[in-house]
Every structure is written in C-alpha cells, then in structure tokens.
N, C-alpha and C positions, 0 to 999 in steps of 0.2 A: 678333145685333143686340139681342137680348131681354136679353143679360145687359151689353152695355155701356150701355144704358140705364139699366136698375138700377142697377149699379155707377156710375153718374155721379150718380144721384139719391141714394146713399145715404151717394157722397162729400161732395155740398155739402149735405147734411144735416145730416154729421157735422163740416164747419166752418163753420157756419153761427152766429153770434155769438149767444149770449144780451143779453135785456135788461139784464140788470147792466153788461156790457162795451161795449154800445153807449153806454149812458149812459157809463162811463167814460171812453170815447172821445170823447163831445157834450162834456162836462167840460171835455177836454183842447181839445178842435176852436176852444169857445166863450171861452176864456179864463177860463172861472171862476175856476180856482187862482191869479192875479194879484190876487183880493180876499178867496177863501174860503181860501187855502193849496190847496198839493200834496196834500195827505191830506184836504180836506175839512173841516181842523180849525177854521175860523176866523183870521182877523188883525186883530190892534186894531180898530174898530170894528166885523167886518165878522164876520157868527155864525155860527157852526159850521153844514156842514150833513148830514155826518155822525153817520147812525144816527139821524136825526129822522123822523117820521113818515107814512109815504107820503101819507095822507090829507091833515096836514097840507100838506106839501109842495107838492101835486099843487093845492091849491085858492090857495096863495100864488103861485104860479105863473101858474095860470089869470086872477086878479084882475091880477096886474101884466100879462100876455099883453093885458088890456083896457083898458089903461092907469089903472089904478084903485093907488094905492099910499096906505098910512095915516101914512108919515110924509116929510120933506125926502129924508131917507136912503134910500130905497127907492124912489124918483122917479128916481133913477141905474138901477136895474135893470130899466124899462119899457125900454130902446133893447136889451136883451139878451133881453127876453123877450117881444118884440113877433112875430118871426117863430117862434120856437118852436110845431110844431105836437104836436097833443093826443097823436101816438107820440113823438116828443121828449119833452114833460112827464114821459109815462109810463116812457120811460125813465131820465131825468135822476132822476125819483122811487124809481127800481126802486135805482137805484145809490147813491143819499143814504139810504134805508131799510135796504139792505142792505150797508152800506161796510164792509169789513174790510182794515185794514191791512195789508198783505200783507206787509211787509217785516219788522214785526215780530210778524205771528202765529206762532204755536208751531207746531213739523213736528214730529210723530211720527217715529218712526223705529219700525218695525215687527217688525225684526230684534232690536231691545234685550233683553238677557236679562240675568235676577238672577244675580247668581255662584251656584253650587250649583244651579242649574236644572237641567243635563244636558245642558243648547243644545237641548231640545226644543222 
C-alpha cells in the first residue's frame, strides 16, 4: 500500500504543470493571442508581451485587475483582467517574462559530429 501511494504521489508530481505552461495555457483559455498575437509578439496597436518584465508586468496587471488604466486603450483590458486572480497574474507574468518561441528555437542535436572526429 506504501509503495502505490508513493508511486501515485510522485506520478502527479511529475506531471504536475509549471508556472510557465499554466500561464501559457491562461494565455490561450483568456484570448489574449486575438490582440497580442499567437507568440505574444504584438499586433497593430496592441504591444508585445513577450520577454517584458515580470515586475513590470505583474503591477500592470494588478492596476487594470483594479480598474485603474492610464490610457482610452487599455480601458479595453480591465473586462479581461478584472477576474484574474494574483496566481493567475503571477502566472500570466511567469510566461510573458519567460516566453520562448518554441517553434523556432534552435535543437541541438547531441549526436553531431565533425568529420574526422572518430564518432567518439
């Protein structure tokens, strides 16, 4: 009984989502990408948010979450961040601080060898 206990505990441990993927998930859940893009990159008016700065982020968020916006334009973005709670923020933040293009990051390949190496 000892060990399928364990072993259940260290299954959902081990799929257990980081805060980067949650956020990318809230991302996808909340409709972001229909103003910011699918990558986070920005679209015509509407600015990147992608690789900006958690702190940043995290207190722009908080102020709209209070209905508080400093321009016309960002008065749209209190109805999306009115229910957002402060592990939301912090995930939403985790994943615009730490966004990496996955589709076009660089894979190593591990096996690569220089001609004349010996394939050691």
């Amino acid at each position: 009984m000892r060990f399928f206990l364990i072993y259940s505990l260290l299954l959902s441990f081990l799929q257990a989502k980081t805060s980067y993927e949650i956020g990318k998930d809230l991302y996808k859940q909340k409709g972001c990408y229909s103003c910011h893009g699918h990558k986070a990159e920005g679209m015509h008016a509407y600015p990147a948010l992608a690789n900006r700065a958690k702190g940043y982020m995290t207190y722009k968020l908080k102020r709209l979450r209070s209905k508080i916006s400093d321009n016309q334009q960002q008065e749209m973005m209190i109805a999306y961040a009115v229910d957002l709670s402060d592990e939301d923020i912090d995930n939403l933040t985790t994943f615009f601080s730490e966004y990496v293009d996955e589709e076009s990051a660089e894979r190593y390949d591990d096996s690569f060898r220089l001609e004349g190496d010996g394939g050691s």
